[in-house]
ROROTOR-870732 format. One line per field, with one value per residue: residue number from 1; residue in three letters; x, z, y of N, C-alpha, C, O in turn. Coordinates in pm, 1 decimal, padded with zeros to 6 digits. Layout:
<recs>
n <- NUM/...
res <- ala/...
n.u <- X/...
n.w <- Z/...
n.v <- Y/...
ca.u <- X/...
ca.w <- Z/...
ca.v <- Y/...
c.u <- X/...
c.w <- Z/...
c.v <- Y/...
o.u <- X/...
o.w <- Z/...
o.v <- Y/...
</recs>
This chain:
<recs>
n <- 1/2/3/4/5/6/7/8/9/10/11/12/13/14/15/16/17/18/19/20/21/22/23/24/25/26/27/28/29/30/31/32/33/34/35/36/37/38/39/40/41/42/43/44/45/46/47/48/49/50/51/52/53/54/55/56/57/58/59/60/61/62/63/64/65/66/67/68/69/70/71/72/73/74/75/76/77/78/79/80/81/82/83/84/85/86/87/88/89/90
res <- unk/unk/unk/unk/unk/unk/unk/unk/unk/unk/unk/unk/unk/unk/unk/unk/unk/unk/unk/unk/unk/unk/unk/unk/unk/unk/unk/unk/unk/unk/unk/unk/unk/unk/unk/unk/unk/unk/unk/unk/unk/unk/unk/unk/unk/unk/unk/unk/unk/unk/unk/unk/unk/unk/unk/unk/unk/unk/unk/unk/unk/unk/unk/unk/unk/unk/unk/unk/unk/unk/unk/unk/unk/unk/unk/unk/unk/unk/unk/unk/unk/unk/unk/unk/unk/unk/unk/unk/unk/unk
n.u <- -05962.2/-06078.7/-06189.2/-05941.8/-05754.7/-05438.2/-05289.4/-05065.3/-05296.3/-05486.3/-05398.9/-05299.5/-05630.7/-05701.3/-05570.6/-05347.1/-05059.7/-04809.1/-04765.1/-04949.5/-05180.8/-05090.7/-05017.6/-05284.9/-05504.1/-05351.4/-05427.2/-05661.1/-05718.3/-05620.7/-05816.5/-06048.6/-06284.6/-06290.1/-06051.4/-05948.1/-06036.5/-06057.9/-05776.6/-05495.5/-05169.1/-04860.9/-04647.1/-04491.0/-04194.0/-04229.5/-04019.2/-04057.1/-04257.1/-04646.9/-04776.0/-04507.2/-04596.2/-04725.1/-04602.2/-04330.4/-04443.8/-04490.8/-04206.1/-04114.9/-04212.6/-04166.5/-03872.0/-03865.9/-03986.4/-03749.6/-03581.9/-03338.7/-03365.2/-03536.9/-03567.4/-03634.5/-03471.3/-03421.7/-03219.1/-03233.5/-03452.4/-03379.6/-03151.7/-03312.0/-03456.4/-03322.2/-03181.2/-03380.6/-03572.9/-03445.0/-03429.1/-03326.3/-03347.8/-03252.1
n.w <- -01099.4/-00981.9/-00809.5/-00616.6/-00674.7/-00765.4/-01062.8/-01097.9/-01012.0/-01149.5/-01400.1/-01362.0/-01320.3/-01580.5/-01709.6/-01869.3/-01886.3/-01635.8/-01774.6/-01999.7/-01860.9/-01694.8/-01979.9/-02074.2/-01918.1/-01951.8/-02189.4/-02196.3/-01983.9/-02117.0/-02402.8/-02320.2/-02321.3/-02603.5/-02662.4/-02591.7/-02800.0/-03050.8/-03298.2/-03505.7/-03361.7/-03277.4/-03174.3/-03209.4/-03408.3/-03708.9/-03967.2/-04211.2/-04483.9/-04487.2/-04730.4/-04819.2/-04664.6/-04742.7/-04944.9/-04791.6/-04606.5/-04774.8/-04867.2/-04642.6/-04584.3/-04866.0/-04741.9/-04568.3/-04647.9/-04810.9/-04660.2/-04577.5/-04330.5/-04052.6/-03867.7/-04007.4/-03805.7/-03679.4/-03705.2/-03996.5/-04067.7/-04038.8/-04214.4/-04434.7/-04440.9/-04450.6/-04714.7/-04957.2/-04892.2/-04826.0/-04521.1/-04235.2/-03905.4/-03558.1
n.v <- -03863.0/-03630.5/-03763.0/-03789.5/-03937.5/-04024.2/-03975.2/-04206.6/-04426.1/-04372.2/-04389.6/-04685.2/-04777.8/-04737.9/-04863.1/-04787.7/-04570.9/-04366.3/-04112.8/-04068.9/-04029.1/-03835.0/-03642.3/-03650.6/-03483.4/-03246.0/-03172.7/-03143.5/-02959.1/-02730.3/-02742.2/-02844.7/-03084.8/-03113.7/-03087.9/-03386.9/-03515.3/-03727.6/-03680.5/-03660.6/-03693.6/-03633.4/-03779.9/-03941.5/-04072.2/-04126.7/-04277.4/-04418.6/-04317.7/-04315.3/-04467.6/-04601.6/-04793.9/-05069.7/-05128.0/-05212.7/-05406.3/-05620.0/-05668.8/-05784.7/-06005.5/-06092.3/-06146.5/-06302.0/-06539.3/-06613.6/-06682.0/-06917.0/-07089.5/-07032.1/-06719.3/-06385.1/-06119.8/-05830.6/-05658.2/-05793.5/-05654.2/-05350.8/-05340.1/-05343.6/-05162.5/-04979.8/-05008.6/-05051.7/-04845.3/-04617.4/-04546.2/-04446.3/-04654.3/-04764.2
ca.u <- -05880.5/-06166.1/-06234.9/-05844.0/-05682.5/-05294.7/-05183.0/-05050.6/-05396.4/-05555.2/-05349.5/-05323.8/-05741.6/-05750.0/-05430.5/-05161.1/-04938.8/-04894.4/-04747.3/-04999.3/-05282.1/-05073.1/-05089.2/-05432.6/-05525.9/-05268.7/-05516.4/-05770.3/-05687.7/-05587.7/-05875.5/-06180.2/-06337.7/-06235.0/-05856.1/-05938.8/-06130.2/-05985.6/-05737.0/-05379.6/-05052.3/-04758.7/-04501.1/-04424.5/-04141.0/-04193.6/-03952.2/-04131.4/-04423.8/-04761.8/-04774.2/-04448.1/-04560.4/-04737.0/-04446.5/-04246.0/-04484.8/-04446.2/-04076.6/-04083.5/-04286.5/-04087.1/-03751.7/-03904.8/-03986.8/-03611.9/-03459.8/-03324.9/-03414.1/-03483.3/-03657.1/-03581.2/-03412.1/-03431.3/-03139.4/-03248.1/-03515.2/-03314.6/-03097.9/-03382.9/-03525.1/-03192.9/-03171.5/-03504.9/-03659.3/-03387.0/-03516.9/-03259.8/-03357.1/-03145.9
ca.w <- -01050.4/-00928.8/-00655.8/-00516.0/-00729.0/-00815.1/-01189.5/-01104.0/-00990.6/-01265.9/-01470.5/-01300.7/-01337.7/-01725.6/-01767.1/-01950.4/-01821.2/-01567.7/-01854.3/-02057.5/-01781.4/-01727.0/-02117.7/-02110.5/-01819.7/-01994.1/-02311.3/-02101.3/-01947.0/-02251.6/-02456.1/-02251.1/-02375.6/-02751.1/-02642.6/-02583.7/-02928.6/-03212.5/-03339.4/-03540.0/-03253.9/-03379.9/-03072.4/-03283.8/-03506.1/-03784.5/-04082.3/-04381.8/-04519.5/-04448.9/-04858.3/-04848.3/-04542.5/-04701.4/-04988.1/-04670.5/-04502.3/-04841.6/-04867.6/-04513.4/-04609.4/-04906.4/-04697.4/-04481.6/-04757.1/-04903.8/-04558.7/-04537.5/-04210.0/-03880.1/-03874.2/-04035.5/-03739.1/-03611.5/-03768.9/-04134.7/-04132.3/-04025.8/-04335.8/-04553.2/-04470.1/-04532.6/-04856.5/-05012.7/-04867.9/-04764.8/-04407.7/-04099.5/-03801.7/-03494.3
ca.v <- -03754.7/-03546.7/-03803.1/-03741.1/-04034.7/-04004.1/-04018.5/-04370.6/-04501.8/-04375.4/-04503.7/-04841.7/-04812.0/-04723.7/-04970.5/-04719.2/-04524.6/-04251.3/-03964.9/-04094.5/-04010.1/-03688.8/-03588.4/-03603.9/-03385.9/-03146.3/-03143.4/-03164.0/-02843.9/-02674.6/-02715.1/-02906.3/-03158.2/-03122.4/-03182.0/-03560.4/-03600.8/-03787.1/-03596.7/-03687.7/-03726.8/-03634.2/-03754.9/-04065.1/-04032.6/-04233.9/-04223.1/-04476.2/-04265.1/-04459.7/-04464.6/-04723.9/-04946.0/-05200.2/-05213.9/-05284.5/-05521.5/-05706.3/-05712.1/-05840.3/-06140.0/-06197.4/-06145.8/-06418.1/-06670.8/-06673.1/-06740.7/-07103.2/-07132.2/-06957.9/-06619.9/-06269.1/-06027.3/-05721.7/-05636.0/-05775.3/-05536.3/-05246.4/-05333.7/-05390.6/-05045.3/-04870.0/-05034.5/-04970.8/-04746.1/-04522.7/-04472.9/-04513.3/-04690.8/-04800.3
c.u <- -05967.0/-06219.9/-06061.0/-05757.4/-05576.9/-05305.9/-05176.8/-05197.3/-05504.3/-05481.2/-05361.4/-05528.3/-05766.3/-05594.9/-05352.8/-05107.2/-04949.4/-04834.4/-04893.1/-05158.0/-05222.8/-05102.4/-05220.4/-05446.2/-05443.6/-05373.0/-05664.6/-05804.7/-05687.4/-05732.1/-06043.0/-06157.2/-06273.4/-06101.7/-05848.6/-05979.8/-06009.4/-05893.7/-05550.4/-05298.3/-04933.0/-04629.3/-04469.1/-04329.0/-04122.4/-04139.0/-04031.7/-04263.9/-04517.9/-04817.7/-04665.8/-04497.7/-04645.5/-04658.9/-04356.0/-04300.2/-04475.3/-04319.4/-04063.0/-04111.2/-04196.5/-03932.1/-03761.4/-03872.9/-03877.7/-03571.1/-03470.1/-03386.5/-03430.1/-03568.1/-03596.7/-03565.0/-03410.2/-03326.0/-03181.7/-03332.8/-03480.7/-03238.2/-03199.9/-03448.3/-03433.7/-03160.1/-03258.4/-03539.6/-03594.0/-03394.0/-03368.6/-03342.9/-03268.7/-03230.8
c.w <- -00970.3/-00801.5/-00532.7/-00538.4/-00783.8/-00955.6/-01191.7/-01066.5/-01109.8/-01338.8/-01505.5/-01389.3/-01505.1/-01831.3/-01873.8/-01902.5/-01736.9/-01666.3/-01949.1/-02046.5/-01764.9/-01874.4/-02130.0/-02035.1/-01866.5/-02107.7/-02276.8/-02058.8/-02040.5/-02327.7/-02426.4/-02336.2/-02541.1/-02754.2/-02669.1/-02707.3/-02972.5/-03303.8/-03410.3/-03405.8/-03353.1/-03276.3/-03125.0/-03430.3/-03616.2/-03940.9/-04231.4/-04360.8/-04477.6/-04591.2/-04871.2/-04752.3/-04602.9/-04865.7/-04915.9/-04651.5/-04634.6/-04851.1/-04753.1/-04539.4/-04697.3/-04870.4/-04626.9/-04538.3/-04811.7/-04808.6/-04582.6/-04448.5/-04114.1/-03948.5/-03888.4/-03837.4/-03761.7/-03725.8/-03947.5/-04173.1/-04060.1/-04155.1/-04477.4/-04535.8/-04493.9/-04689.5/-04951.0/-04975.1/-04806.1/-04609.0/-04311.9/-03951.6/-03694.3/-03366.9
c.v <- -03657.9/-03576.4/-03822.4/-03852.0/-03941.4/-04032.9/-04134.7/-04452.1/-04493.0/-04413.1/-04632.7/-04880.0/-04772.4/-04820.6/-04886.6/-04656.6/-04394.3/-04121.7/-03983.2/-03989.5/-03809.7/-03559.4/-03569.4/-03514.2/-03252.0/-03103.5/-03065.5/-03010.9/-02736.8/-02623.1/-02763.7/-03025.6/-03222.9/-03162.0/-03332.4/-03621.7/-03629.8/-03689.9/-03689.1/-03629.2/-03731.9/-03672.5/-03902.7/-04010.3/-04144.4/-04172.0/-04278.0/-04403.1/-04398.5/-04503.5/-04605.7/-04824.2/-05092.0/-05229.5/-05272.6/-05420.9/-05648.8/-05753.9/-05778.2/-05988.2/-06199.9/-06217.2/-06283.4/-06602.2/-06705.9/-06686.6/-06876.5/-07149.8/-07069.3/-06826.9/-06488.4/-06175.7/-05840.4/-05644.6/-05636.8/-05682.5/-05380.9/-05238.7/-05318.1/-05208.4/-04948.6/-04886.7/-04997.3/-04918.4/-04610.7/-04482.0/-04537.9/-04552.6/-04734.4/-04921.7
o.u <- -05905.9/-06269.6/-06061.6/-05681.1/-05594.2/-05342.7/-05253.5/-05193.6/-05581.9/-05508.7/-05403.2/-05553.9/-05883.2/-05551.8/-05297.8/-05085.0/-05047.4/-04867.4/-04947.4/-05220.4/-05278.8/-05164.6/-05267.4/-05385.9/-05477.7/-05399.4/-05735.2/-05906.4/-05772.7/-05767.8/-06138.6/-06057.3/-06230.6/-06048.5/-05769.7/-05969.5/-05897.5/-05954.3/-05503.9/-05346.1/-04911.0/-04523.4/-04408.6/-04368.2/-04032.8/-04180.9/-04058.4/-04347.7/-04491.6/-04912.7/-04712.0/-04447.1/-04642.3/-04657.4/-04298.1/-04237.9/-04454.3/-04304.3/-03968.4/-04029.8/-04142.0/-03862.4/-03669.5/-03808.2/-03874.3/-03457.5/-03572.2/-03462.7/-03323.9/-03622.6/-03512.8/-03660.9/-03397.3/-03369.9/-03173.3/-03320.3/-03575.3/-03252.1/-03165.0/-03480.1/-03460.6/-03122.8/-03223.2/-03614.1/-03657.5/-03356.5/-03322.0/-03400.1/-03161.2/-03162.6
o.w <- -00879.5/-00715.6/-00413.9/-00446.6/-00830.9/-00969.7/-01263.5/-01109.7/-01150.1/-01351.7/-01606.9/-01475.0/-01539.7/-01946.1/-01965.4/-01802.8/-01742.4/-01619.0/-01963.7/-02128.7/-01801.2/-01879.9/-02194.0/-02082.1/-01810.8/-02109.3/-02318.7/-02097.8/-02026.0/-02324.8/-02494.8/-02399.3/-02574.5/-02826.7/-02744.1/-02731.8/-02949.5/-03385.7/-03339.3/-03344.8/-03455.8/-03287.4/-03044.4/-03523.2/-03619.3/-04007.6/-04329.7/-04271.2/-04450.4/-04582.5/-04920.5/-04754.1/-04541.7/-04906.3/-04955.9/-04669.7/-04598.6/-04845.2/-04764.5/-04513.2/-04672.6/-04943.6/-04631.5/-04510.0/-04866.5/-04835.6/-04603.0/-04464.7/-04063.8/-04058.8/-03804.3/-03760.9/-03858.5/-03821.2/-04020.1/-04280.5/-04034.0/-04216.4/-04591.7/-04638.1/-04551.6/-04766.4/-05032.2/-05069.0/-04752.7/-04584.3/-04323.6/-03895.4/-03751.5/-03283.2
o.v <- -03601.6/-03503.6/-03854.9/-03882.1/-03829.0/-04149.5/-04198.8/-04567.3/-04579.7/-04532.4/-04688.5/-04964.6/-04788.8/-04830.6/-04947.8/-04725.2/-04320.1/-04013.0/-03873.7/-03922.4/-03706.2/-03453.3/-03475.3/-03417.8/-03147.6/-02983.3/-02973.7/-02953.4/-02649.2/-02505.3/-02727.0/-03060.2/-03333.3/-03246.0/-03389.8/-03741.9/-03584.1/-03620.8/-03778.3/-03533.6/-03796.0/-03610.8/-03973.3/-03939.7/-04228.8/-04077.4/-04208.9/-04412.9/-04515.7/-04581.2/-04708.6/-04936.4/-05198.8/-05345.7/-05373.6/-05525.5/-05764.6/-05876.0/-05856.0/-06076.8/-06307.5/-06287.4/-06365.1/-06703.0/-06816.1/-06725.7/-06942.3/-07245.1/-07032.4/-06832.5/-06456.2/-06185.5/-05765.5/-05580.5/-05537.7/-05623.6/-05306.6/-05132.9/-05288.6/-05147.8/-04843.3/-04798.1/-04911.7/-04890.3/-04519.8/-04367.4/-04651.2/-04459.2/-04752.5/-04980.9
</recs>
């Protein structure tokens, strides 16, 4: 950016995205350097605590193993996480 590159080229050259490239430069701005460190992101909304996910990632497996045939869906684990684990997804 400093040598007169667009958002999208930087992007393109660090392969993710151009809000991505924008967000940073926003941090960037904000707080220097320290903006970009390692830090918890909270623009993900995730509903199962990170305490149930690998009760999930088990039920998944054994949701898997009792199918007859063919492969658990999108759908079954939307049901499966409304059922135990209370959580809605769409």
């Amino acid at each position: 950016m400093k040598e007169g590159k667009s958002y999208t080229e930087v992007a393109a050259a660090l392969r993710t995205t151009r809000h991505t490239v924008v967000r940073w430069e926003r941090w960037f701005e904000r707080d220097g350097l320290k903006g970009l460190g390692s830090k918890p992101r909270y623009w993900c909304n995730q509903r199962l605590p990170r305490e149930q996910e690998e009760a999930f990632r088990l039920d998944i497996e054994q949701l898997q193993q009792e199918r007859a045939g063919g492969r658990i869906r999108g759908e079954d684990i939307r049901q499966l996480l409304a059922q135990q684990f209370d959580v809605a997804y769409s």
